[in-house]
BATOR-368713 format. One line per field, with one value per residue: residue in one letter; chain; x, y, z of N, C-alpha, C, O, CB in turn. Coordinates in steps of 0.001 Angstrom, whole numbers, m for minus. Glycine has a CB too. Layout:
# BATOR-368713
res	[A,...] .
chain	[A,...] .
nu	[X,...] .
nv	[Y,...] .
nw	[Z,...] .
cau	[X,...] .
cav	[Y,...] .
caw	[Z,...] .
cu	[X,...] .
cv	[Y,...] .
cw	[Z,...] .
ou	[X,...] .
ov	[Y,...] .
ow	[Z,...] .
cbu	[X,...] .
cbv	[Y,...] .
cbw	[Z,...] .
//
This chain:
# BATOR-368713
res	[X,X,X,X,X,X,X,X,X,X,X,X,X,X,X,X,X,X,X,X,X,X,X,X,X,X,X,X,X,X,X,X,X,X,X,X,X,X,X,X,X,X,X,X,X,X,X,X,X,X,X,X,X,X,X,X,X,X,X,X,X,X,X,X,X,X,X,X,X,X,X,X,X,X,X,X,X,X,X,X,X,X,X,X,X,X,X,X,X,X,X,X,X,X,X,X,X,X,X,X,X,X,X,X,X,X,X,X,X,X,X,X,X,X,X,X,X,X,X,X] .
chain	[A,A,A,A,A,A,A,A,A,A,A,A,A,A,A,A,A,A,A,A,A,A,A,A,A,A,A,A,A,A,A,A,A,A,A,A,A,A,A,A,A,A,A,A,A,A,A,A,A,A,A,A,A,A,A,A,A,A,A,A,A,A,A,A,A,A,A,A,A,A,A,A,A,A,A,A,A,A,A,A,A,A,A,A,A,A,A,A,A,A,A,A,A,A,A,A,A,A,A,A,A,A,A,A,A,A,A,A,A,A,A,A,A,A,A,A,A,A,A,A] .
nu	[846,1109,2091,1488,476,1722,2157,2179,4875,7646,9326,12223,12796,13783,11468,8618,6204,6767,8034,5762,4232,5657,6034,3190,2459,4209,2716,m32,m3334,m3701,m2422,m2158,m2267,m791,33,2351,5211,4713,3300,914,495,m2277,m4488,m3868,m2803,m1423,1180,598,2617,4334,5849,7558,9176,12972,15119,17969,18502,20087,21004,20826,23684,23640,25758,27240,28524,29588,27675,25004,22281,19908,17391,15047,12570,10658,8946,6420,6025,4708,5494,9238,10737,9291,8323,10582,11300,9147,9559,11695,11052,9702,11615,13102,16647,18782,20117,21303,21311,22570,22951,20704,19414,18583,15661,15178,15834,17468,16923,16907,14853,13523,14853,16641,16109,16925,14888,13572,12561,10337,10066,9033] .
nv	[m1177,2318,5263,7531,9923,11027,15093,18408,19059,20876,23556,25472,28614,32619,34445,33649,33878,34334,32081,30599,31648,31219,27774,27778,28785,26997,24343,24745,25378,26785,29967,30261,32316,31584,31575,34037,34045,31513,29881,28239,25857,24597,22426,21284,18897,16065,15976,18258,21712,23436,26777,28302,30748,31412,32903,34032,32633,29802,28560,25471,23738,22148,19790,19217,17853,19479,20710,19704,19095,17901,16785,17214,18149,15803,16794,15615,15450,16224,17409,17805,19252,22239,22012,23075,25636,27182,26950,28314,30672,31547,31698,29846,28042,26565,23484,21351,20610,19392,17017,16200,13755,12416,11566,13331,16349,18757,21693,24724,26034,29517,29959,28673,25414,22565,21071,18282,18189,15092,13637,11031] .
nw	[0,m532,659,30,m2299,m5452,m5533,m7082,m8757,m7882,m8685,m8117,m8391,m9653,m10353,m10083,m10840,m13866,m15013,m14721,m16797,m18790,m18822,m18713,m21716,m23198,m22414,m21857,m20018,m16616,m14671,m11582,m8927,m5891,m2060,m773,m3398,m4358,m7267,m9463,m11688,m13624,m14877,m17412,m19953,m17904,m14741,m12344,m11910,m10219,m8753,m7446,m5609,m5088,m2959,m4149,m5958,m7950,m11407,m12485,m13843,m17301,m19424,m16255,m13364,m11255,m10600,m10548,m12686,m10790,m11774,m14384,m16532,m19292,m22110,m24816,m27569,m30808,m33021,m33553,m35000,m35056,m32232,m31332,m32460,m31431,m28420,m28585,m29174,m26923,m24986,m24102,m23996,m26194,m24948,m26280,m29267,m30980,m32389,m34841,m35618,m33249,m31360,m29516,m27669,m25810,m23753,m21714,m19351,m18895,m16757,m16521,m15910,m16859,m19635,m21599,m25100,m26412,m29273,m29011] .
cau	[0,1394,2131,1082,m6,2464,1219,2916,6156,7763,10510,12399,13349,13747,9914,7145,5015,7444,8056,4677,3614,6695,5103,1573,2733,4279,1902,m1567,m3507,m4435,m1737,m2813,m912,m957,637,3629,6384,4168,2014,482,197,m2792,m5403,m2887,m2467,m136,878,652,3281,4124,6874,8098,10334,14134,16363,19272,18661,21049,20358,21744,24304,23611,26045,28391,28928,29691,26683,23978,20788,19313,16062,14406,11525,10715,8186,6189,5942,4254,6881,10220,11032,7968,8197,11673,11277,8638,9828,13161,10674,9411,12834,14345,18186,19424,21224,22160,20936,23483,22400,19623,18783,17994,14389,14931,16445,17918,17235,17193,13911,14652,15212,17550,16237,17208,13891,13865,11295,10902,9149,9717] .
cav	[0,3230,6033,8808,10056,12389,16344,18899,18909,22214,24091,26702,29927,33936,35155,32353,34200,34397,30974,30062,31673,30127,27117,27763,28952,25737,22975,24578,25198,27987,30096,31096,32644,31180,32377,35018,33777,30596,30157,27118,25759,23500,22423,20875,17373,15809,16576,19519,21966,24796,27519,28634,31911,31091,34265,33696,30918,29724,27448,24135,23852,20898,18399,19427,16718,20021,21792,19046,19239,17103,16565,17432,17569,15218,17157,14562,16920,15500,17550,18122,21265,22894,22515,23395,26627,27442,27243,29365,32055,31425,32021,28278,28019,24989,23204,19856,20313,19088,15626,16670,12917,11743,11812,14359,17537,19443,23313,25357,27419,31002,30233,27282,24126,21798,19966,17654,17815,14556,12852,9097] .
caw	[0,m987,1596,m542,m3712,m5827,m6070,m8304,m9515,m7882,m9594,m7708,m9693,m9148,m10239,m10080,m12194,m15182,m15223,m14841,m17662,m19944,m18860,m19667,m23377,m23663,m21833,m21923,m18357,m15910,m14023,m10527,m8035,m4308,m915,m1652,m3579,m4971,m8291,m9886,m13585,m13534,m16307,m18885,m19402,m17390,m13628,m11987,m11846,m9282,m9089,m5821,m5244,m4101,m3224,m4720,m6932,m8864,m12150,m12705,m15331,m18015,m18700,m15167,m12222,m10015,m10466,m11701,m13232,m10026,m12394,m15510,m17175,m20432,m22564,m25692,m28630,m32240,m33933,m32489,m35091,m34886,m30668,m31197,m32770,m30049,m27098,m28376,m29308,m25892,m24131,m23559,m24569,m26910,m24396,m26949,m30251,m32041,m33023,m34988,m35576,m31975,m31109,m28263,m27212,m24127,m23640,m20270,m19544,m18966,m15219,m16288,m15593,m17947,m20270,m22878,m25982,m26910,m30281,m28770] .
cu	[895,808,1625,941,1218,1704,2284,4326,6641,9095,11102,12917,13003,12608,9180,6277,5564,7571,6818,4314,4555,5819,3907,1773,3149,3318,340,m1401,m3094,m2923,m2576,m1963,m1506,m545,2154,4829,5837,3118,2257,m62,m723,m3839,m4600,m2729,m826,m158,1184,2208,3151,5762,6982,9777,11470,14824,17390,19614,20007,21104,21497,22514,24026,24874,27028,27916,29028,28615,25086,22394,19576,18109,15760,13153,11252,8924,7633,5830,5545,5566,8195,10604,10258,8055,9392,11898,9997,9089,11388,12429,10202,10397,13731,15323,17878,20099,22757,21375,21440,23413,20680,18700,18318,16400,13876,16394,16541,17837,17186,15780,14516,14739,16490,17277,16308,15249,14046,12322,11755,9785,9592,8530] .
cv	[1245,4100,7336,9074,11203,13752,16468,18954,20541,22482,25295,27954,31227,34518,34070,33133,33986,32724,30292,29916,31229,28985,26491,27978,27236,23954,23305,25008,26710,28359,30864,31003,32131,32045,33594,34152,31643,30469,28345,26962,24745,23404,21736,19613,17134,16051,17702,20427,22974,25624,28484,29740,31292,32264,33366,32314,30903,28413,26489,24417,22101,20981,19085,18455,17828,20653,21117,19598,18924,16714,17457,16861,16957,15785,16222,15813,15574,15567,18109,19670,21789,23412,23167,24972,27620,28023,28172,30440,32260,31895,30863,28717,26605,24540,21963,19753,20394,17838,15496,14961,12270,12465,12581,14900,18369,21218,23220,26393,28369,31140,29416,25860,23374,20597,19582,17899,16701,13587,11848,8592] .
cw	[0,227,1310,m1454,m3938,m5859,m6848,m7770,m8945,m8487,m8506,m8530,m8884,m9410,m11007,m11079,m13423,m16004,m15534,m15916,m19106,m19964,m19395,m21237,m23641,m23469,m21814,m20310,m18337,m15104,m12942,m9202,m6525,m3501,m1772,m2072,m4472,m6073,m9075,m11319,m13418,m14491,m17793,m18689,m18852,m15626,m13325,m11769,m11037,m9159,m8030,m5609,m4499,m4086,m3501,m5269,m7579,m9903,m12512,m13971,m15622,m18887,m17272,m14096,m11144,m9777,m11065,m11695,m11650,m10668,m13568,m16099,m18777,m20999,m24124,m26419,m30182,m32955,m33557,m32975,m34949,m33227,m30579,m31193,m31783,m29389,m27576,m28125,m28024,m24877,m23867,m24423,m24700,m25249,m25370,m27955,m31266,m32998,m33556,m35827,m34388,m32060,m30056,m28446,m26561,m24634,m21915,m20504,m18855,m17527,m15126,m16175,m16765,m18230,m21378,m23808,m26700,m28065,m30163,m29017] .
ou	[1709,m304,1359,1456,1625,533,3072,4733,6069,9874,10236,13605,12297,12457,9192,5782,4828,7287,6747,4026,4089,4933,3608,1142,2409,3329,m492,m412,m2583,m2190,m3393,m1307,m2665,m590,2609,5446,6637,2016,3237,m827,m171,m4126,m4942,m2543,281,m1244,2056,3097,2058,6764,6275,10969,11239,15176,17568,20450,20810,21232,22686,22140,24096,25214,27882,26693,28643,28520,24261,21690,18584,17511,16361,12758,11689,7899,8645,5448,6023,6366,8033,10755,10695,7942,9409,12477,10221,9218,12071,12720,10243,9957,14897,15151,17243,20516,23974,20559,21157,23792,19743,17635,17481,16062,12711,17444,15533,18455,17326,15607,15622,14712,17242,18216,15592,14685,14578,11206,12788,8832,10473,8362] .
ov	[1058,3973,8159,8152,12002,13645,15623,18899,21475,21563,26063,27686,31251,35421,33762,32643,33387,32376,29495,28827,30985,28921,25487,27219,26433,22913,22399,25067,27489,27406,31760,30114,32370,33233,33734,33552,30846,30957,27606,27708,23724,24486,21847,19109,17608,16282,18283,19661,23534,24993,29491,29447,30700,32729,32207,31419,31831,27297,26699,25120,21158,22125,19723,18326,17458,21222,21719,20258,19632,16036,18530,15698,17731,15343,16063,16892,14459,14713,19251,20705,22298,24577,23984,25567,28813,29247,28630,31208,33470,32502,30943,29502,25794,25430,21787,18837,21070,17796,14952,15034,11401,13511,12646,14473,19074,21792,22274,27213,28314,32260,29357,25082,23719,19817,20281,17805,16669,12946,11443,7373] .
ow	[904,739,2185,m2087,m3094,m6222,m7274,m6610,m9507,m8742,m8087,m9515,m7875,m8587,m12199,m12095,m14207,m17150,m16469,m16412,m20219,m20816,m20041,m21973,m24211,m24127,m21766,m19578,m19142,m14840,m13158,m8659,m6185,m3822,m2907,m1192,m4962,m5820,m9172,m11931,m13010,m15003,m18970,m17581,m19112,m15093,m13971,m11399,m10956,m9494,m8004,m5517,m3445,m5170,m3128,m5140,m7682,m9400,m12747,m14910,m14834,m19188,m17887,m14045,m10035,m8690,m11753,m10931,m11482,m9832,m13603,m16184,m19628,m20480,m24806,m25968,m30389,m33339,m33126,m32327,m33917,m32847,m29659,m30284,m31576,m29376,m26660,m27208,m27801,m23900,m23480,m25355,m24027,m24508,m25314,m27851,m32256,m34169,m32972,m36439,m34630,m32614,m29663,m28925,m26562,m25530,m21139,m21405,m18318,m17015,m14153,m16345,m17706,m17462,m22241,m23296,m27370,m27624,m30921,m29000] .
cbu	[m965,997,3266,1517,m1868,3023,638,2382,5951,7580,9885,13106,12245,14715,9675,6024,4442,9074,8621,3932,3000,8514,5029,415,4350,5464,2411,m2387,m2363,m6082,m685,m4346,m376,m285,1374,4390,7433,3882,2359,m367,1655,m3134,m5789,m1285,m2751,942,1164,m131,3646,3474,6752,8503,9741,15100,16872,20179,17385,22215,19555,20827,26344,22243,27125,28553,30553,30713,27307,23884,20562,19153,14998,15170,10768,11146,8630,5167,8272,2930,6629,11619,11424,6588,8047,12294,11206,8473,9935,14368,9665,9068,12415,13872,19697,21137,20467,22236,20230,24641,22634,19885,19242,19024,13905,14503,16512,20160,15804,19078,12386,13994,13976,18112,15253,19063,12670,14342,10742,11747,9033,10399] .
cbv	[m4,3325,6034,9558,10583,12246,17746,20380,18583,22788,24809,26515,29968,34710,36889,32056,35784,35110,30558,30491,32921,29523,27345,29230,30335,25734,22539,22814,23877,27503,30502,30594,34608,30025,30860,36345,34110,30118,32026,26793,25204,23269,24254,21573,16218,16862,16057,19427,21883,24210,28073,26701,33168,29888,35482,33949,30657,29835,27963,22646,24517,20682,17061,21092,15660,20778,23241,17307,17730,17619,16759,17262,18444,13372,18413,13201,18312,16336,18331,16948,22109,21699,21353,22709,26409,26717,25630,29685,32411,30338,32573,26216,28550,25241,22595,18254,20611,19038,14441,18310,12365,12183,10830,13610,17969,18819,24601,26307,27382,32721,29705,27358,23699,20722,20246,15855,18971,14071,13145,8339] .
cbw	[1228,m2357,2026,m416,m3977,m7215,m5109,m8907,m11515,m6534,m11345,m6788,m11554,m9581,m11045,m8213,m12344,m14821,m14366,m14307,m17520,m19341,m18474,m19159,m23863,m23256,m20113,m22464,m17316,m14726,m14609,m10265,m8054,m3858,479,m593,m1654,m4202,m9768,m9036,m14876,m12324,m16683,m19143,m20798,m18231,m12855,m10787,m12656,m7416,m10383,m5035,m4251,m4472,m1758,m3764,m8479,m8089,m13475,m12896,m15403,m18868,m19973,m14533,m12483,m9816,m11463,m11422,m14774,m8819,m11381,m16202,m16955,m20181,m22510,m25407,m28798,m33204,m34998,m32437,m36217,m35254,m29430,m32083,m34206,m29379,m25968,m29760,m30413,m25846,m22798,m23995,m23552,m28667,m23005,m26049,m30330,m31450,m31742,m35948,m36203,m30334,m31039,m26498,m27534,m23396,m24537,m20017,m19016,m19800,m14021,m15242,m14776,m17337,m20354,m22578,m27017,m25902,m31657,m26961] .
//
């Protein structure tokens, strides 16, 4: 028997709203802001996501061993250029789109965290 059910997925970053609404451009779903320093992406398929104020964040670097990713998100996309060209106009950075035959590809949303779009 299972101790608990998963909720959302939180992200930490420097303004929860900004992120949020990266987010919402890319996944669909409602942004609504909670207590101070917390806001919630919910309505999109998939699970929930939330975005939680850190002073003095500081974003993972992808590939580094001193500074890792600790997690990422894997986004399912129909078409990979199409999502590709997206989410740049959106603000994500390439992180690994150099192997433009693999069926996925690494950016950084504009807080940093490393996600994959992936047509698998």
């Amino acid at each position: 028997m299972a101790v608990a059910k998963l909720g959302p997925v939180v992200l930490d970053c420097p303004d929860p709203r900004a992120l949020a609404g990266f987010y919402a451009a890319v996944l669909g779903g409602t942004v609504s802001e909670g207590d101070r320093g917390w806001v919630d992406l919910t309505g999109h398929p998939g699970s929930p996501l939330a975005f939680q104020l850190a002073e003095g964040y500081v974003p993972p670097k992808w590939p580094s061993p001193e500074q890792s990713q600790q997690f990422h998100l894997d986004l399912t996309v129909d078409d990979l250029d199409a999502a590709e060209e997206q989410v740049l106009a959106l603000g994500a950075k390439a992180l690994d789109a150099e192997d433009r035959a693999r069926t996925w590809r690494v950016y950084a949303d504009p807080a940093g965290h490393p996600f994959c779009l992936c047509a698998c």
